[in-house]
VODO-509581 format. One record per atom (N, C-alpha, C): x, y, z. Coordinates in steps of 0.05 Angstrom, whole numbers, plus 5000, padded with zeros to 4 digits. Atoms other than C-alpha are relative to their C-alpha. Layout:
<nodes>
XYZ...
</nodes>
This chain:
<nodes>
497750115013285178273679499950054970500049955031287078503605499849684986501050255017285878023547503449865001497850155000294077863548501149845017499650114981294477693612498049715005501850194998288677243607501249734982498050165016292376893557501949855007497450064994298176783589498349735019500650224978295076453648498349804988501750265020290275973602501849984987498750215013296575793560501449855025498250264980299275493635498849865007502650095004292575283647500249664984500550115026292974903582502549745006497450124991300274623593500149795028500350214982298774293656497249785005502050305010293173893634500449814981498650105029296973753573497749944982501550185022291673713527499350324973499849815011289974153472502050144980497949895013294274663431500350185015499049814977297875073478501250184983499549695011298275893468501550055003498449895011303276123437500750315017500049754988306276763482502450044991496549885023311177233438500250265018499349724992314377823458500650114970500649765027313878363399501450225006498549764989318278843441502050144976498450025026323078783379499449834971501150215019322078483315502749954987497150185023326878013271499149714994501550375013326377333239502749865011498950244981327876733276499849975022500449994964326876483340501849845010498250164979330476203399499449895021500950104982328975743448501050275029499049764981327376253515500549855025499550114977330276053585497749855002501950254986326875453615496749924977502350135017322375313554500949854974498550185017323075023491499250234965500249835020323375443423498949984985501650095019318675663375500750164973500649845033317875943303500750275007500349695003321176573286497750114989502149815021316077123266501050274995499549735020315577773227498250135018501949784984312178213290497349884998502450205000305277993300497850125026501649914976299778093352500449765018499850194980301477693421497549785002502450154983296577123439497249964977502349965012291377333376498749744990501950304994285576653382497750184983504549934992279377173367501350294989500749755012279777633310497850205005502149834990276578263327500750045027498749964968279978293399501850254998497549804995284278833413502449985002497449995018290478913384500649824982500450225011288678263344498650084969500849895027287778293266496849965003503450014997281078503252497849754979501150305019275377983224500650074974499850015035274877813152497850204992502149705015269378393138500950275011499249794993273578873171499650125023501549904976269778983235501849835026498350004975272178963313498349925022502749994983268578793371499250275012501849714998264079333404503150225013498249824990268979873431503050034990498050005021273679793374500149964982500749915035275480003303502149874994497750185025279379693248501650314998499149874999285280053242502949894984497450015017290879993180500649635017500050204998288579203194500549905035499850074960288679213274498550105012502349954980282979173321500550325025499449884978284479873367498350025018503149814982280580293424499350144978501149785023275880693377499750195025501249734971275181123450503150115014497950064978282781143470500350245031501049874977281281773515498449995015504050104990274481483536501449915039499150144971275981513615500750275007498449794997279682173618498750185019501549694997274382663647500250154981498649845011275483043592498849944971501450045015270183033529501850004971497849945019274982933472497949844972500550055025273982763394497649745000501550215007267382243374499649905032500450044977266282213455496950245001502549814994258882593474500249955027500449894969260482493549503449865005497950164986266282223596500450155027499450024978265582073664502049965017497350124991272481893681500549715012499050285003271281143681499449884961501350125032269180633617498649735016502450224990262980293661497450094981502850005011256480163628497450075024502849924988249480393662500950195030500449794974251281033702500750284975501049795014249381443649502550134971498650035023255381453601502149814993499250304995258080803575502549984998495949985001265280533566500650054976498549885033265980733494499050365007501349734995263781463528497150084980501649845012256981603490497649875026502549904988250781893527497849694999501450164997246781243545496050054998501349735001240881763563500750235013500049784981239382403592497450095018501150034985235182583646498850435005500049765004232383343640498750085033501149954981231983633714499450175007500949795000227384173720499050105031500349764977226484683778497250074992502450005003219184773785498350255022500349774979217185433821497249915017502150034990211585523874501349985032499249974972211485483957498549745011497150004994214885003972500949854966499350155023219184863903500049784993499150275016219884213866501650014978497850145012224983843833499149794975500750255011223283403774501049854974498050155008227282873742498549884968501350095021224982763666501849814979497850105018228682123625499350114970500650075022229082203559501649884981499650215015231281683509500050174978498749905021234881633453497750004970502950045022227581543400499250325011501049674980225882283443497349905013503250054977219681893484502150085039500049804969220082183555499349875029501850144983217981883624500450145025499649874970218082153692502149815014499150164995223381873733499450095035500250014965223482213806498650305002500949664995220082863835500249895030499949814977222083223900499750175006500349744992220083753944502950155010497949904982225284273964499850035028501649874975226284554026499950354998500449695015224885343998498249894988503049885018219585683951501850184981499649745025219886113884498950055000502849835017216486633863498949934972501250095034211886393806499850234992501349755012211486993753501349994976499450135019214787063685503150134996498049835001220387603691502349775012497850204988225087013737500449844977500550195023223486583684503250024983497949965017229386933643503349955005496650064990235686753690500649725005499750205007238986263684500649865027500050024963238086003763500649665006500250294998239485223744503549994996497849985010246584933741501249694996499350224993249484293730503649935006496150014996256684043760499849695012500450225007257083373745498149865008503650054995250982953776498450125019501449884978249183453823499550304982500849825012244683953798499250295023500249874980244184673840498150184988501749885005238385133838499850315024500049814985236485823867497350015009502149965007230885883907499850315009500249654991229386673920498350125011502249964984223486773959501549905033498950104962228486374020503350124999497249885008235386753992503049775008497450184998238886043986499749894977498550235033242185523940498949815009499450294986240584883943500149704980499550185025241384183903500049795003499950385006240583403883501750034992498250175019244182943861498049764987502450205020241182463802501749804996498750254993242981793807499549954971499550095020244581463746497649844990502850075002237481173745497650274997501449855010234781883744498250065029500849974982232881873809501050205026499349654985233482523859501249975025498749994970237482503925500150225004499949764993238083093966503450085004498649874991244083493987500550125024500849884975244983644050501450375006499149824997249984274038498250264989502349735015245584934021502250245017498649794995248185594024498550214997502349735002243886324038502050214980498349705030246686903978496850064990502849825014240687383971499850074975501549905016237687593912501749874973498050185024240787043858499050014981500749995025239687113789501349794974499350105016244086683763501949715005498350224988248785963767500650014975498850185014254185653722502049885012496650224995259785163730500849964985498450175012265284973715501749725017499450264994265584233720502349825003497450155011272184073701501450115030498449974978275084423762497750065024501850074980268584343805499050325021500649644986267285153817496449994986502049935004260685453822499750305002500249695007259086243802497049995009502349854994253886543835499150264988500949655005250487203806498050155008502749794989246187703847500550144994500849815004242488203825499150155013502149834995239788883849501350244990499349765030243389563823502850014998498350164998249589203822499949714996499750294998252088513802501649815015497750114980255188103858501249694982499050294999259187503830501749855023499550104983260786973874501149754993499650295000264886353869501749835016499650224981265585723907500749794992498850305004269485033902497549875013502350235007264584463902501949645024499550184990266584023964499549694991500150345001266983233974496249894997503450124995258983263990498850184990502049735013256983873950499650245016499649734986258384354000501050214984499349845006259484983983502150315011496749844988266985373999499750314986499449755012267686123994502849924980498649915018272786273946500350344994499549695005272086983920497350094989502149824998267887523915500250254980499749745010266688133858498150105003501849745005262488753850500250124977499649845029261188953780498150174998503149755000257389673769499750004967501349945032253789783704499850274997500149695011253490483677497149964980501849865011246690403652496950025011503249994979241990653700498149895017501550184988237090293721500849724997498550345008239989533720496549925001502050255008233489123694500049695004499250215007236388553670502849954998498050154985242088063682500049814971499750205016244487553629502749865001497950165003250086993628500749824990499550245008253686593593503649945001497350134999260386063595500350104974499350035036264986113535501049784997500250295012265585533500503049835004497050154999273285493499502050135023499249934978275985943552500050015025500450044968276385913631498950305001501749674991271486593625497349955008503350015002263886753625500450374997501149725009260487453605498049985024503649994993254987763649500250414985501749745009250788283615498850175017503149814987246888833649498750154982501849865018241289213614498250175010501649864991236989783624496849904981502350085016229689653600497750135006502349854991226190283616497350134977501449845028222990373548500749764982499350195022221490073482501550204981498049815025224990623447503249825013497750144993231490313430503450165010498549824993235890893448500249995030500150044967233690723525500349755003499350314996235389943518503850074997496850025007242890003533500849695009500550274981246189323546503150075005496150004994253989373579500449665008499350304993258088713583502650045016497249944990263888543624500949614998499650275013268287943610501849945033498750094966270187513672502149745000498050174997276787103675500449845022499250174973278486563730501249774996497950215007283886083744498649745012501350254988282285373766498749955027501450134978280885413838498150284996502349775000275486033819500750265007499649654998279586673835499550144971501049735024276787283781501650144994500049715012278887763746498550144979501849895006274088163721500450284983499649865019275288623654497250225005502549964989270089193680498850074981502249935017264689383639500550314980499149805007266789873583497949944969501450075023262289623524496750085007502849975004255089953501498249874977501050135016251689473459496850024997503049855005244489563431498549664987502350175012238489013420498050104989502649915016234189453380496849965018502550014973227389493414498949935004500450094978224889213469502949825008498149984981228988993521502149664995498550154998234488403521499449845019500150164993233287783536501249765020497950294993238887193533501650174981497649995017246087243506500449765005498950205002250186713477501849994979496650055017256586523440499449744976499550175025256886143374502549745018499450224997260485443388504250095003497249905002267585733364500550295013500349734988266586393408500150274981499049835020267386813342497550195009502849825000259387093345497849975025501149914970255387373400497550044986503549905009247387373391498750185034501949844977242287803442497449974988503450095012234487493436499250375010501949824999230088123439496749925015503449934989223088143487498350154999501649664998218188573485498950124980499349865027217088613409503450094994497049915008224788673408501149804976498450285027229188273347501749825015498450244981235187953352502650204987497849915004242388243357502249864994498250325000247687853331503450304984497149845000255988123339501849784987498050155002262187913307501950095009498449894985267387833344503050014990497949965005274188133329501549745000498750264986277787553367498149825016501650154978274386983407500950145032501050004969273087183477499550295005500649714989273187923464497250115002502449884999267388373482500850114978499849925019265188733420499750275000499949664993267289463437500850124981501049845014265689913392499649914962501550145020262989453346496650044996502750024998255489543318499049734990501350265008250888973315498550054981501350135037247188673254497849965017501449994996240288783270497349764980501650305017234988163248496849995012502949984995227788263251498849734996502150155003223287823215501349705012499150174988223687173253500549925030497850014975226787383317497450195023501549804978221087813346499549755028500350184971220087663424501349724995498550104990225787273426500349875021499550164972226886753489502949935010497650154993232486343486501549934971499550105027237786113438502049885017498450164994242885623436501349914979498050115024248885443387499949704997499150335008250484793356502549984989497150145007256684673311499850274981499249735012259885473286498050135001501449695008255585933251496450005010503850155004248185463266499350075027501449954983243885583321496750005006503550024996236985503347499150245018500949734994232186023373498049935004503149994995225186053409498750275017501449774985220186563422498449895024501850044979215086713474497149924983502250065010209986393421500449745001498850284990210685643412502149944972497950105014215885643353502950025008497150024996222785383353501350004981499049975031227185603294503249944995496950054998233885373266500850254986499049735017238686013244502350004995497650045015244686163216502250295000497949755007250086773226501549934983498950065009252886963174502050254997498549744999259287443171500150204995500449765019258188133157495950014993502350025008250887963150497849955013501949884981244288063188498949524999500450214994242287303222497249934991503250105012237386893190498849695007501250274983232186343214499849824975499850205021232185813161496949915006503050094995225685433186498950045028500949914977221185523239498149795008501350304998217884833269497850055036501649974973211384893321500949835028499250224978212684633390497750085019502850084995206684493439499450285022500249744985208785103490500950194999498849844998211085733492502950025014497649924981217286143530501649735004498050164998221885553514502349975005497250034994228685343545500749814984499750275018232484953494502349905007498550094991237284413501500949824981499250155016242183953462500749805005498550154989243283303471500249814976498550225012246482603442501150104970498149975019251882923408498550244983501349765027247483543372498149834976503550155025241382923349498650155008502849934982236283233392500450255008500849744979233583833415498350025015501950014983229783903474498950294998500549774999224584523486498749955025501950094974221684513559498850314997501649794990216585073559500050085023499649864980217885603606499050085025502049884982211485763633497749794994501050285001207785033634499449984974500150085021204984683580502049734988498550265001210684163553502149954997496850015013216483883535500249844976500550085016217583673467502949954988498149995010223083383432500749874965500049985026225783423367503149824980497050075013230782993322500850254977498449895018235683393273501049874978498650135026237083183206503550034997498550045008243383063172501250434995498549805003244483863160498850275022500549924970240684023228497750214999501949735007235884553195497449934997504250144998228784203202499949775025500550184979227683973271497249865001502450195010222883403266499049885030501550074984217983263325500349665011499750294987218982593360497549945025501749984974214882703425499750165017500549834974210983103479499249975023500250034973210883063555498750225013501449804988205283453578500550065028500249874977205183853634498550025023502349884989200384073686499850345006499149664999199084853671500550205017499749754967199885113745503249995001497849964995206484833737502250154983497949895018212385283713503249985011498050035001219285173703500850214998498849844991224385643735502449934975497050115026230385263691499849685007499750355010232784533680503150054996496950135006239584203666499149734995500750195006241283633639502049735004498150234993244682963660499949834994500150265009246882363642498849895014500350164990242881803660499949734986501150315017240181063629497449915012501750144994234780633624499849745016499650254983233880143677498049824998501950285013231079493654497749975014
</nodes>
């Protein structure tokens, strides 16, 4: 029951006990001075517009207190308590919101003013038979275990898988590839952080890759071998998985090596890369991209591969898109740099554009990941994680470079771009880092050791909370 209605019925409340000062209920539909007695009551005081029923400054739609402040889930506003969230509910992550589940309940992982309560980092853990394991982490960056499951599949432990991106999240159900059994398969993380199974799995040989898109509940498959098969499927009532459609994209550069993917930030697309990586001469690292279009229920269209782009040498890593889709980076392995494109227009591939080549800093490259425009983070296969900076016309530079406890790191952003997570790739830890005020000195908070047999295939990351 809203706060007006509550009103109403406590001023009849009030009236038939007769005691007290009985609430005042105005209609504000119109404003004018003077009042008039309304059918079957007795008349009160004209007013000059006003807030209905307001007892409890700081209420919604009720003038705000005498220091200016609202109660929790609302701002002072030109002297009136509002929603400070008014989209907070939507599905639909809009302005000063860091999540939205499409209600405004507290403790299921994002609250009713929509911000991230915690997150829950769920890592894919290779070996025969896989594991699943559910890591909280809190808003101070301390860490705890929350659930671990076995799959029913195996991965191959080694370090080359390591590089695809085989984790996916679509809303609390996280899907994984295992490739040693040529299926999908996936939890769901309970708002406590805790792992349920899935009962829908699906066989697609030789997977290299998952994303979603959440908003319309599709899942993209990507197999590899000298061809890229994409595949995508609607995301049933129970996490089943619905054909949809099917492409075949060929690469023109030889030997297909490597595979790379990423969403774009603002379009209904994604990129996948292929790359040859038969050499460290950089004349034999070719990388072709092709840009992939799809409408809401997951049908493709697929722009084919007409772009030769170069990561200087050794072989291509990860790609990824700057926040505003303007700039395209490529980590370098192998002794390789780092490639970083600007792009004509957002979403275009950058055909027959050369890249801005960036050494010092960037050697053996892993992973990177944008934050807000031109900023970005970056980790090698050593244990540093660096903040960097494209700048237009100008070769990308690491600003600082801050130790973290493991190597081959996957990095991750959470509560709103405070934190950065690094889960080491190939065991060792997970460590997380707060962000200052201009995000360029990630500052150590805490590490969640590992056990070193174990290695992380990928992770995602979900809302969860702390349960008392």
């Amino acid at each position: 029951m809203n706060l007006q209605k509550w009103w109403f019925f406590a001023s009849i409340a009030t009236a038939a006990l007769g005691g007290g000062c009985a609430v005042e209920i105005r209609d504000y539909s119109s404003s004018g001075s003077g009042g008039q007695a309304g059918a079957g009551g007795q008349g009160g005081q004209g007013g000059q517009g006003g807030q209905p029923g307001c007892v409890d400054p700081g209420a919604e739609g009720c003038p705000c207190a005498a220091d200016g402040t609202c109660n929790p889930g609302l701002s002072c506003k030109e002297g009136t308590c509002v929603d400070a969230f008014p989209h907070c509910g939507n599905d639909s992550i809009d302005e000063g919101e860091t999540c939205d589940d499409g209600n405004k309940v507290d403790e299921d992982g994002c609250s009713s003013t929509c911000q991230i309560e915690a997150v829950c980092l769920v890592n894919h853990i290779g070996g025969d038979p896989s594991v699943v394991s559910s890591i909280r982490v809190d808003q101070d960056g301390t860490m705890t275990l929350a659930d671990l499951r076995v799959l029913d599949g195996s991965h191959t432990i080694g370090l080359w898988p390591f590089r695809q991106r085989a984790a996916a999240r679509c809303g609390r159900r996280v899907y994984f590839t295992l490739q040693t059994s040529d299926s999908i398969e996936a939890v769901e993380v309970t708002p406590t952080g805790k792992l349920l199974p899935v009962g829908a799995t699906k066989s697609v040989p030789d997977v290299a890759g998952l994303l979603c898109d959440e908003k319309n509940n599709v899942l993209f498959v990507m197999s590899h071998t000298d061809t890229v098969d994409v595949r995508a499927y609607s995301i049933g009532p129970s996490g089943e998985l619905v054909d949809v459609d099917h492409k075949t994209i060929i690469f023109p550069v030889g030997s297909l090596d490597t595979v790379a993917f990423t969403m774009h930030p603002q379009q209904p697309a994604f990129y996948v890369f292929g790359g040859s990586t038969s050499g460290i001469n950089p004349a034999e690292n070719k990388v072709v991209g092709a840009f992939v279009r799809y409408a809401a229920d997951g049908k493709m269209t697929v722009d084919q591969p007409s772009v030769t782009a170069d990561t200087g040498e050794g072989f291509f890593h990860a790609t990824f898109l700057s926040t505003d889709g303007k700039f395209m980076g490529f980590t370098g392995y192998s002794g390789g740099g780092f490639a970083n494109y600007e792009l004509a227009e957002a979403g275009n591939i950058p055909t027959g554009k050369s890249p801005t080549y960036s050494g010092a800093g960037f050697s053996n490259g892993y992973d990177a990941i944008a934050l807000d425009g031109e900023l970005f983070y970056h980790s090698h296969s050593d244990a540093n994680v660096s903040a960097c900076r494209f700048t237009p016309g100008e070769k990308a530079a690491c600003l600082t470079a801050t130790p973290a406890t493991g190597g081959l790191n996957r990095l991750y952003l959470a509560y709103g771009g405070k934190m950065l997570i690094a889960a080491s790739g190939y065991g060792g830890a997970i460590d997380t880092f707060a962000l200052g005020d201009d995000k360029t000195a990630p500052n150590k908070l805490a590490t969640f050791p590992l056990d070193k047999t174990e290695s992380f295939h990928a992770s995602a990351l979900v809302p969860c909370f702390h349960a008392p």
